[in-house]
VOMIRO-787891 format. One record per residue: x, y, z of N, C-alpha, C in turn. Coordinates in Angstrom, 3 decimals, always signed. Example, Ala and Ser with C-alpha at 12.3 -4.5 7.8 and 13.67 -1.06 7.14 Angstrom:
BEGIN
((+13.190, -5.690, +7.800), (+12.300, -4.500, +7.800), (+13.200, -3.300, +7.800))
((+12.850, -2.250, +7.080), (+13.670, -1.060, +7.140), (+12.900, +0.030, +7.870))
This chain:
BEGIN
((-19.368, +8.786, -4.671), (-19.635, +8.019, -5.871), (-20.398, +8.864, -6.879))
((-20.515, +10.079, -6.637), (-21.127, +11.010, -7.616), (-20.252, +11.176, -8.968))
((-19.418, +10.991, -8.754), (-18.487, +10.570, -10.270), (-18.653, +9.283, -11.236))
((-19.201, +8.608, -10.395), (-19.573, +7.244, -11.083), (-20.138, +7.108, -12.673))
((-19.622, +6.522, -13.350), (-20.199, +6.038, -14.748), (-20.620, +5.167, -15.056))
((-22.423, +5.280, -15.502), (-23.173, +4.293, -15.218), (-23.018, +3.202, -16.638))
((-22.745, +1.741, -16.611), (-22.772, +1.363, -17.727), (-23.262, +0.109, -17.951))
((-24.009, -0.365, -18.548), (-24.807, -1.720, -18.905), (-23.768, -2.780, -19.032))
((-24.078, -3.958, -18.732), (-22.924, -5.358, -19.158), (-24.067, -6.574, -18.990))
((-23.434, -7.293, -20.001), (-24.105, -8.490, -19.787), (-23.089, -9.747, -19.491))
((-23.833, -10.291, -18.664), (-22.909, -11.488, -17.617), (-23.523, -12.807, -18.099))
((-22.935, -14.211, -18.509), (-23.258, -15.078, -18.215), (-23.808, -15.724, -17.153))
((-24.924, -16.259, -16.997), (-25.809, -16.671, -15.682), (-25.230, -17.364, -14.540))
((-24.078, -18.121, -14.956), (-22.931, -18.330, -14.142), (-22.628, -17.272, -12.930))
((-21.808, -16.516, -13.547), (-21.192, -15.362, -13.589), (-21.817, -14.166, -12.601))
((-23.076, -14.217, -12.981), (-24.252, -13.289, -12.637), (-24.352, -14.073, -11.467))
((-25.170, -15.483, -11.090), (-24.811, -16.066, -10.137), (-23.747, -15.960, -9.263))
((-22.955, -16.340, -9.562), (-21.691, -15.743, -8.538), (-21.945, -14.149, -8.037))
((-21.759, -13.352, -8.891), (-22.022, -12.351, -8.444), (-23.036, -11.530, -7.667))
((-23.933, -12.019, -7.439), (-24.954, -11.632, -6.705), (-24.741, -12.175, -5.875))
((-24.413, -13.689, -5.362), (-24.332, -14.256, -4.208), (-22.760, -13.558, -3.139))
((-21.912, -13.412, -4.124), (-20.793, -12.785, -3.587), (-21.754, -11.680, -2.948))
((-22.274, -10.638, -3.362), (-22.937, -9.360, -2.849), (-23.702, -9.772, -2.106))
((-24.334, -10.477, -1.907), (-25.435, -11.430, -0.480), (-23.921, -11.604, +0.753))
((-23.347, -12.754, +0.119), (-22.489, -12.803, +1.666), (-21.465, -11.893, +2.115))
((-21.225, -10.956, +1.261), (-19.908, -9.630, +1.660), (-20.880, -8.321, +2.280))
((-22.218, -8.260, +1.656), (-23.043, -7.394, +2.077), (-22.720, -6.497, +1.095))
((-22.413, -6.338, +0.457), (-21.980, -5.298, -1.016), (-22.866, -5.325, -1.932))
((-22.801, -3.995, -2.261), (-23.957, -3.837, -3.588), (-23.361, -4.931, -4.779))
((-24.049, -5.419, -6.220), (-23.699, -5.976, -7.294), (-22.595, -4.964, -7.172))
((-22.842, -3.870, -8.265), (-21.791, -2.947, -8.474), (-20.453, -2.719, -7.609))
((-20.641, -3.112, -6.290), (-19.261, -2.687, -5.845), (-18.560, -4.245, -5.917))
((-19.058, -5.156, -6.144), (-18.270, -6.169, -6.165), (-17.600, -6.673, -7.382))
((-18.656, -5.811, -8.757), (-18.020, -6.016, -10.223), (-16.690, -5.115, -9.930))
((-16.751, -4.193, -9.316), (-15.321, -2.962, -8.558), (-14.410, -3.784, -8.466))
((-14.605, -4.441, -7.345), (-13.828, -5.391, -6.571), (-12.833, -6.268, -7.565))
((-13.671, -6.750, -8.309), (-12.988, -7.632, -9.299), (-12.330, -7.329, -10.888))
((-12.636, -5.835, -11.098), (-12.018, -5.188, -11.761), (-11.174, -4.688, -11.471))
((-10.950, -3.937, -10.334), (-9.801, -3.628, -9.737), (-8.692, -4.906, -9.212))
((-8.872, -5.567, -8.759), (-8.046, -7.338, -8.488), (-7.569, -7.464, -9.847))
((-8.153, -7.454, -10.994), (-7.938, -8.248, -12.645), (-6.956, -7.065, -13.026))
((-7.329, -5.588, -12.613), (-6.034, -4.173, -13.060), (-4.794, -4.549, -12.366))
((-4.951, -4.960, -10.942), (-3.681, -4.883, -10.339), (-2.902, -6.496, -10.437))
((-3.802, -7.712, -10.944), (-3.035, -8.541, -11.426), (-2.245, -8.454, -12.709))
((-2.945, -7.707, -14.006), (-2.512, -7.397, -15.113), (-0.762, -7.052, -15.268))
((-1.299, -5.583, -14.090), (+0.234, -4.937, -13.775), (+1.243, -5.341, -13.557))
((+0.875, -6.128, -12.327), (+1.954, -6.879, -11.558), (+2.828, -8.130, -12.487))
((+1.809, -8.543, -13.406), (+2.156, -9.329, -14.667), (+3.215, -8.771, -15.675))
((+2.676, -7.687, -15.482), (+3.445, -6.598, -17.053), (+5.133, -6.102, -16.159))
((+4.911, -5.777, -14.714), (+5.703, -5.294, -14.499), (+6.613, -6.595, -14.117))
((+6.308, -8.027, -13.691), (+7.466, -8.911, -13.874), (+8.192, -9.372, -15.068))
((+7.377, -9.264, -16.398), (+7.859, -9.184, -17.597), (+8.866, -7.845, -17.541))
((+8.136, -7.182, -17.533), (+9.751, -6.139, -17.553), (+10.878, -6.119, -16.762))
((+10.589, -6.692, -15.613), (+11.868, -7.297, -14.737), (+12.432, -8.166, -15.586))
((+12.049, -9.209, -15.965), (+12.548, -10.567, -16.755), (+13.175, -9.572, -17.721))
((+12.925, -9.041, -18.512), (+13.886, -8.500, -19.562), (+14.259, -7.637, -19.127))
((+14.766, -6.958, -18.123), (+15.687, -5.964, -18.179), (+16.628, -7.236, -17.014))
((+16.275, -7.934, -16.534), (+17.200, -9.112, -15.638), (+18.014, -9.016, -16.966))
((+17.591, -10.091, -18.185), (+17.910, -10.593, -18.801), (+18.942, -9.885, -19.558))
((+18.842, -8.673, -20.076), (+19.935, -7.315, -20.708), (+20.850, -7.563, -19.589))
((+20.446, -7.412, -18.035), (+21.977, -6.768, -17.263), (+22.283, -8.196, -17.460))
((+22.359, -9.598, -17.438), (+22.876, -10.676, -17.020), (+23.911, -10.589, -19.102))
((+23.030, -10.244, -19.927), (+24.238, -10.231, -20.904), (+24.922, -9.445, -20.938))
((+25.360, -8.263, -19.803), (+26.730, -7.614, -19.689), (+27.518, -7.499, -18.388))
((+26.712, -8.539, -17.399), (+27.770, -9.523, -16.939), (+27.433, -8.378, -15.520))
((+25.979, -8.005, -15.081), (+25.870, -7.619, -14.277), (+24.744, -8.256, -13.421))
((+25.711, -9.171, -12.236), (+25.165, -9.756, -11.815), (+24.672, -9.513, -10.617))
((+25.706, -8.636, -10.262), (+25.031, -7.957, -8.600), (+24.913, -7.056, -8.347))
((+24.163, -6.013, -7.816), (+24.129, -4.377, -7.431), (+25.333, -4.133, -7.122))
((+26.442, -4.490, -7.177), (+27.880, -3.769, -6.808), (+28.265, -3.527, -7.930))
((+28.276, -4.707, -9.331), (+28.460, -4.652, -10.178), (+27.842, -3.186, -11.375))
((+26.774, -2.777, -10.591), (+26.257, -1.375, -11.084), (+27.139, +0.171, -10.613))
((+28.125, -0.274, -9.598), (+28.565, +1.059, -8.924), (+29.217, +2.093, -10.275))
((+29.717, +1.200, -10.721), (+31.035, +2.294, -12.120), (+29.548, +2.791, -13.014))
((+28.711, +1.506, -13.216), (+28.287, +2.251, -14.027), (+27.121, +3.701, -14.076))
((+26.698, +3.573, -12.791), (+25.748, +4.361, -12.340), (+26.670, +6.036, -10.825))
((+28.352, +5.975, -11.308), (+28.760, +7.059, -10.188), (+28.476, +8.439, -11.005))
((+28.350, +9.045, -9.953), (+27.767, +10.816, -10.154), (+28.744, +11.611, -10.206))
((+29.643, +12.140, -11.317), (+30.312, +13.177, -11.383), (+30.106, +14.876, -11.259))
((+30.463, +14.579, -9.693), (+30.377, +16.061, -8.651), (+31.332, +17.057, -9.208))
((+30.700, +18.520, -9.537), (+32.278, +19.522, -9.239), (+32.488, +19.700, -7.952))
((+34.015, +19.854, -8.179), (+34.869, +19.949, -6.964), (+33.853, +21.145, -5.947))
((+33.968, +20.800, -5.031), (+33.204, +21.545, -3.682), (+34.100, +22.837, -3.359))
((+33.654, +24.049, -3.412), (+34.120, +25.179, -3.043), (+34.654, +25.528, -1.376))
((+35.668, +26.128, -1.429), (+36.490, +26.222, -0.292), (+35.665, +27.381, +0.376))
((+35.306, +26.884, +1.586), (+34.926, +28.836, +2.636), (+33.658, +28.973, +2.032))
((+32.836, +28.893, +1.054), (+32.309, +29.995, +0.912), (+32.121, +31.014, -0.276))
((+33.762, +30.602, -0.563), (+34.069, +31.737, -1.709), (+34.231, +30.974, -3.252))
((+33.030, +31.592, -3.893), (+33.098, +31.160, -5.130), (+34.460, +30.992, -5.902))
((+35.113, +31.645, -6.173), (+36.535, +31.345, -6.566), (+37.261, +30.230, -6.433))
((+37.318, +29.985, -5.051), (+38.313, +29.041, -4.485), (+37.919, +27.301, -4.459))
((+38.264, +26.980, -5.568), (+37.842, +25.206, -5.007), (+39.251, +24.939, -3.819))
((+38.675, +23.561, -3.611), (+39.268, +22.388, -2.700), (+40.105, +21.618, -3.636))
């Protein structure tokens, strides 16, 4: 935690309440439990942002009529060059 950045906040007494008592019954410092709940509020955010972007990119493939991962095969195949015969650069298959 020698990287740590120390920074002042002010909490509603509520808030502050909760939080100290959370750190009484988890056994956690204040600070690691404001962690706790900053990190929970980052990875809910995400998970938020990243189902919105599901929803609209759902929403694009369903208006061109792609409804199932099979329906992606044409559009997503990999055009290979032909595979060389032997060995020898020259010679395709």
């Amino acid at each position: 935690m020698g990287d740590a950045v120390k920074k002042t906040i002010s909490l509603p007494p509520d808030l502050a309440e909760d939080a100290e008592r959370i750190a009484r019954e988890e056994g956690k410092s204040l600070s690691a439990v404001i962690q706790d709940a900053l990190r929970l509020s980052r990875r809910q955010r995400l998970r938020g942002e990243w189902k919105e972007m599901q929803g609209y990119w759902s929403a694009r493939a369903r208006e061109k009529g792609l409804l199932k991962e099979s329906d992606l095969d044409g559009l997503f195949a990999v055009k290979r060059p032909p595979r060389l015969h032997g060995g020898n650069p020259g010679r395709y298959v």
